[in-house]
C-alpha positions in Angstrom: 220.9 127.5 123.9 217.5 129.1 124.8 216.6 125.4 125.9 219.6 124.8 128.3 218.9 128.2 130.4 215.8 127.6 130.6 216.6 124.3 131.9 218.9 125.7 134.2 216.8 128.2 135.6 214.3 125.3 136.6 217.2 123.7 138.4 218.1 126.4 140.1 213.7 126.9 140.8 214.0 123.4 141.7 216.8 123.9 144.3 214.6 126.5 146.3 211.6 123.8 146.3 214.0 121.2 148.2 215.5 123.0 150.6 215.3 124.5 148.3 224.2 121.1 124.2 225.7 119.0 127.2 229.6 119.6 128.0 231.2 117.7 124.9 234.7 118.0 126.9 236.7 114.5 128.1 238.8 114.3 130.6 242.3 115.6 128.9 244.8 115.1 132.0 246.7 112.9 129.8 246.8 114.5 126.4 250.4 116.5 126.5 249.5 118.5 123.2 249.4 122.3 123.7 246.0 124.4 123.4 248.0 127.2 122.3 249.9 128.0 118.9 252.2 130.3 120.4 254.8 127.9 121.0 258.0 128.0 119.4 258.2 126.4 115.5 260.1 123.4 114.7 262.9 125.8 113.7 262.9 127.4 116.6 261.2 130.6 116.0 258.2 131.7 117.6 254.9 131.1 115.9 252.7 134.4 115.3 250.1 134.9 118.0 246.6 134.8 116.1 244.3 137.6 115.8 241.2 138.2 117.8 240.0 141.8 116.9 237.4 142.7 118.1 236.8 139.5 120.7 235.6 141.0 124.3 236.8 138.7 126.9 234.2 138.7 129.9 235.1 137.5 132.9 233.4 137.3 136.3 234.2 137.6 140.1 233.0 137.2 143.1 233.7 139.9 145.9 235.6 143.2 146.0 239.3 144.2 145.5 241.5 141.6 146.2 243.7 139.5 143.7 241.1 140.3 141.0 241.1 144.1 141.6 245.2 144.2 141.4 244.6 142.4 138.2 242.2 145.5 137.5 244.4 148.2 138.2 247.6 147.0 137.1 245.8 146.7 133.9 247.7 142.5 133.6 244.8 141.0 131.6 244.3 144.1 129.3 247.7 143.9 128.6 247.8 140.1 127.8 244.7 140.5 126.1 245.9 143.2 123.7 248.6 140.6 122.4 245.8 139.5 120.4 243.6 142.4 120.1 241.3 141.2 122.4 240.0 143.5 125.0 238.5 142.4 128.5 235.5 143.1 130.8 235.0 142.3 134.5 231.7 141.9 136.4 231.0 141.5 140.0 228.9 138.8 141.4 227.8 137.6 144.7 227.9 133.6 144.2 228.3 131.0 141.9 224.7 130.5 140.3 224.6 133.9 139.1 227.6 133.4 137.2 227.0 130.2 135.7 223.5 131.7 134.7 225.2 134.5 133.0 227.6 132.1 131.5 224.9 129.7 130.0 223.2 132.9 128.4 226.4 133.9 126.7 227.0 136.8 129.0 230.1 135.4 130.7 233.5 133.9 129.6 235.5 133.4 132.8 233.9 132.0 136.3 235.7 131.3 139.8 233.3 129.1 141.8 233.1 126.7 144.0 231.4 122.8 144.0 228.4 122.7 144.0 227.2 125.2 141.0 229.6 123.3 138.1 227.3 120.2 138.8 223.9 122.3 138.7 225.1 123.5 135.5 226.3 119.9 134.1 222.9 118.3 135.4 221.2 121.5 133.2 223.6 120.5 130.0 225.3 124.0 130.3 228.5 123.8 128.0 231.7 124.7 130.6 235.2 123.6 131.0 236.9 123.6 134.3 240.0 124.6 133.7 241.6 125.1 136.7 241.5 124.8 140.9 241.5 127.7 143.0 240.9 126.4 146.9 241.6 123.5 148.2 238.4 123.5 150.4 239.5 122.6 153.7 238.5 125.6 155.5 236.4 128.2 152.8 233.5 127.2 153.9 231.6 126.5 158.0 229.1 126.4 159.5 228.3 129.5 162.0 226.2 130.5 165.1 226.3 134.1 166.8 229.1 134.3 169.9 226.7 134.0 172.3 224.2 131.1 170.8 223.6 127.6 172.7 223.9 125.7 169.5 226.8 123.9 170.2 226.6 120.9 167.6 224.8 120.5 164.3 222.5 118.3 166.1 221.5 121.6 168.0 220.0 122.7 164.7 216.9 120.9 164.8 214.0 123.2 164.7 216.6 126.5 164.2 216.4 128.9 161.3 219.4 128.0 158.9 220.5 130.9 156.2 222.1 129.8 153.2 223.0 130.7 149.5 221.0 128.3 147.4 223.6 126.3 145.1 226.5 127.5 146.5 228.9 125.2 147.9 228.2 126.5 151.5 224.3 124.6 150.2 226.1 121.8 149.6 228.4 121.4 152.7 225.3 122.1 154.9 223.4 119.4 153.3 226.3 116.9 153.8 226.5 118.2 157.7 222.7 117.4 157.8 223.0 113.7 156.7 226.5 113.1 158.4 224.2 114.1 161.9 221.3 111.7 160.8 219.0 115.0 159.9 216.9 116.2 156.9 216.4 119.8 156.2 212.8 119.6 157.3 214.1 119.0 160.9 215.0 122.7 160.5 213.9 126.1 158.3 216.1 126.7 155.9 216.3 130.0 154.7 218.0 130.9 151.2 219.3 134.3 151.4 222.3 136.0 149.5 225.4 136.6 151.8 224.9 140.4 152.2 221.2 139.5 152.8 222.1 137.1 155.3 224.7 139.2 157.4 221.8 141.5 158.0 219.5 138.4 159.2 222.4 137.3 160.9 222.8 140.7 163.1 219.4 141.0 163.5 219.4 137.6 165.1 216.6 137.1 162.6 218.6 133.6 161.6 220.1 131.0 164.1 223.2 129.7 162.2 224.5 130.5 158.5 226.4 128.0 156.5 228.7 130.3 154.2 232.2 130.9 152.7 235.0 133.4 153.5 235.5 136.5 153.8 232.1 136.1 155.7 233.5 133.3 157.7 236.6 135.2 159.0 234.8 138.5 158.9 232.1 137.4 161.7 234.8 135.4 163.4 237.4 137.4 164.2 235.1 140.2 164.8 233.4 138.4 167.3 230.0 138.3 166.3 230.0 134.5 165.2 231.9 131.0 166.1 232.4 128.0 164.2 230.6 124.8 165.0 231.8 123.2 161.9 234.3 123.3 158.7 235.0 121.8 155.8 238.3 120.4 158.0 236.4 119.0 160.8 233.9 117.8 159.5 235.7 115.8 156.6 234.2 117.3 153.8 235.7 119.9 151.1 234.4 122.5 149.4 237.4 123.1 146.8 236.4 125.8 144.0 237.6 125.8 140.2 238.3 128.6 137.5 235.4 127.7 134.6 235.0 128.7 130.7 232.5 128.5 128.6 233.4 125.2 126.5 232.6 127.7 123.0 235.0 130.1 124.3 237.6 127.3 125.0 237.0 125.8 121.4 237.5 129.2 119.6 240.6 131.3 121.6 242.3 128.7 123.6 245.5 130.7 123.8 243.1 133.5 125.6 242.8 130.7 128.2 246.1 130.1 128.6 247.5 134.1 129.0 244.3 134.5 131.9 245.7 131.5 133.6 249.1 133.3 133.3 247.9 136.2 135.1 246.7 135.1 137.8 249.5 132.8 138.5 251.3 136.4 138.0 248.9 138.1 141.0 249.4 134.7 143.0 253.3 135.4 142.9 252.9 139.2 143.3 250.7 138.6 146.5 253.0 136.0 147.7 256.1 138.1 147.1 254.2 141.6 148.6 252.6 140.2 151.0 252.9 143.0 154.0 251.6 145.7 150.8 248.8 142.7 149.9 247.5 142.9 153.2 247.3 146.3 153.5 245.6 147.0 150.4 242.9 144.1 150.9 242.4 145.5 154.3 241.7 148.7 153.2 239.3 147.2 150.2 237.0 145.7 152.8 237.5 148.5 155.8 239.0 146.0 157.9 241.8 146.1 160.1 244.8 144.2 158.2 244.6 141.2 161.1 241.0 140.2 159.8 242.2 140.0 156.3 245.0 138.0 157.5 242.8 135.8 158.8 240.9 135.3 155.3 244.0 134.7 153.6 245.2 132.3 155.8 241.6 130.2 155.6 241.3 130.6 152.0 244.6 130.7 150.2 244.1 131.2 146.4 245.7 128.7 144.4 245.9 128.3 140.5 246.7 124.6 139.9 245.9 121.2 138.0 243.1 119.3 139.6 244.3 116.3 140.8 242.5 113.1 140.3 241.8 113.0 143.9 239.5 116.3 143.5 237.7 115.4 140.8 236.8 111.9 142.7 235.8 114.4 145.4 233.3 115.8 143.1 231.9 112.9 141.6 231.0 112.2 145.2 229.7 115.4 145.8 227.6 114.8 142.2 226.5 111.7 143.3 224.9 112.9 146.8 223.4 115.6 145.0 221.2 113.3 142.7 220.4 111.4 145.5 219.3 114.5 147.4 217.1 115.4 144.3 218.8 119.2 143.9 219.5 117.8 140.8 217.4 115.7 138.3 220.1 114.1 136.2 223.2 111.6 137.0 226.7 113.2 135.7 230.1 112.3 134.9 232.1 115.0 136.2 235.6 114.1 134.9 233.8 115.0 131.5 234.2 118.7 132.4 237.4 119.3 133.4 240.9 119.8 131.3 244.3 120.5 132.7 246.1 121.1 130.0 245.2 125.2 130.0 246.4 125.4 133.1 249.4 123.0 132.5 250.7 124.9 129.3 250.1 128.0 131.5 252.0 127.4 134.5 254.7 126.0 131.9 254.6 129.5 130.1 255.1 131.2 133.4 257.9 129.6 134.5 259.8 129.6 131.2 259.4 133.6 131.1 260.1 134.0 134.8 263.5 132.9 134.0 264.5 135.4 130.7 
């Protein structure tokens, strides 16, 4: 293990320079048998759920409040959790990397991310599953300029100070932008910065464009300090993000896996059935009028979902430029990583209680 993060942390070392065991999982789209033994018997009874005293489930999220902070307060996972004498822990992060760092050290069970960090971490032999998607990727992620810049085009950004997280997704889509316009990233400086970081660059007018995800996106937007010269719609390129475990954590509590998935398909439902209370509440998270947050939500609807075979081609592609790029030293089959059948048993479960 002490190998792999090590490995990982040079990756990550190694993605500042350019611009800056492995997953033993298949693909399991088309096995139909359960990960969980809390369905009902052959006789029709239900089977026992199993015990895990003791087990501390650890999951990470990025940014304040919102779906994950209902979860929080309505106490949801503790609850499911406690089914099995398992007890939960949440942690804040900024971005992806961080997560899957804390992850390949042991220090994290449960990851939302987007592209471009799962395939760091599969180049670096991390051991994850993806287990589930949770944006589709069409608009999460753009390319921004302050209101009153004269960039106009990403082929405006030659010579221009660029922020941007390094192995984030936002890394990625920039990267893509840069070879879709016939640039490389020495044609420009790219800066890697954090977002809160780079909000204070970008107010400072310290930085000439920032390629980042929402809420930044719709918070610089519809405040009008920033426009849009591209997204992950215009440009043809997506930036979908996935729910990840670690692959030991799958082996040994799979039913865990299904009852998170269960939750936040029951927040999902909440937020789509509350909505006017939803927006209130995430407005007043962020100290933002409820119009802005309408305006995230409506650019980056969470979704909880099987990952089509269409995705998963998506991110071979996205794999494949990497390597090509050089952010990452080693080919990888991506479709190795990912399993629906958590998320397939879970949605399943959820439907099947909704109607008792």
């Amino acid at each position: 293990m002490k190998t792999k993060i090590v490995t990982f942390l040079a990756l990550i070392t190694f993605l500042i320079t350019v611009s800056g065991c492995g997953s033993s999982n298949t693909n399991n789209n088309s096995d139909t048998s359960s990960p969980t033994s809390s369905s009902p018997s052959a006789s029709g009874s239900e089977v026992a759920s199993p015990s895990y005293e003791g087990v501390t489930v650890r999951i990470g999220y990025q940014g304040k409040g919102g779906l994950f902070g209902k979860i929080q307060e309505m106490k949801w996972l503790d609850e499911a959790f406690s089914k099995y004498g398992a007890k939960v822990e949440f942690s804040e992060f900024q971005s992806g990397p961080p997560m899957v760092e804390a992850m390949a050290s042991n220090h994290l069970d449960f990851a939302g991310m987007g592209n471009l960090p799962p395939i760091a971490a599969q180049a670096a032999g991390i051991d994850f599953t993806i287990i589930s998607q949770t944006l589709s990727g069409k608009n999460n992620v753009a390319l921004l300029v302050p209101n009153n810049s004269t960039i106009q085009t990403v082929a405006d950004l030659k010579g221009k100070k660029v922020a941007v997280t390094k192995g984030s997704n936002a890394f990625n889509f920039l990267y893509q932008l840069l070879e879709k316009e016939g640039l490389k990233d020495s044609d420009l400086q790219i800066i890697q910065l954090q977002p809160d970081e780079t909000q204070a660059a970008f107010d400072a007018g310290k930085v000439d464009a920032w390629s980042v995800w929402d809420p930044s996106i719709t918070l610089n937007t519809m405040t009008g300090k920033a426009r849009i010269i591209a997204d992950g719609e215009s440009a043809g390129l997506l930036s979908p993000s996935f729910q990840l475990v670690r692959s030991e954590f799958a082996d040994k509590y799979p039913e865990l896996i299904v009852a998170y998935l269960k939750v936040i398909e029951k927040a999902i439902h909440w937020q789509s059935e509350n909505n006017e209370e939803a927006l209130k509440r995430y407005a007043d998270e962020n100290k933002i009028p409820v119009e802005l947050m309408k305006g995230f939500l409506d650019r980056s609807t969470y979704i909880n979902v099987p990952v089509s075979p269409e995705t998963i081609s998506q991110q071979q592609a996205t794999a494949d430029f990497q390597y090509k790029l050089g952010t990452i030293r080693n080919e990888v089959e991506v479709s190795k990583v990912f399993d629906n059948r958590f998320i397939e048993e879970a949605l399943k479960q959820y439907a099947e209680e909704s109607k008792s």
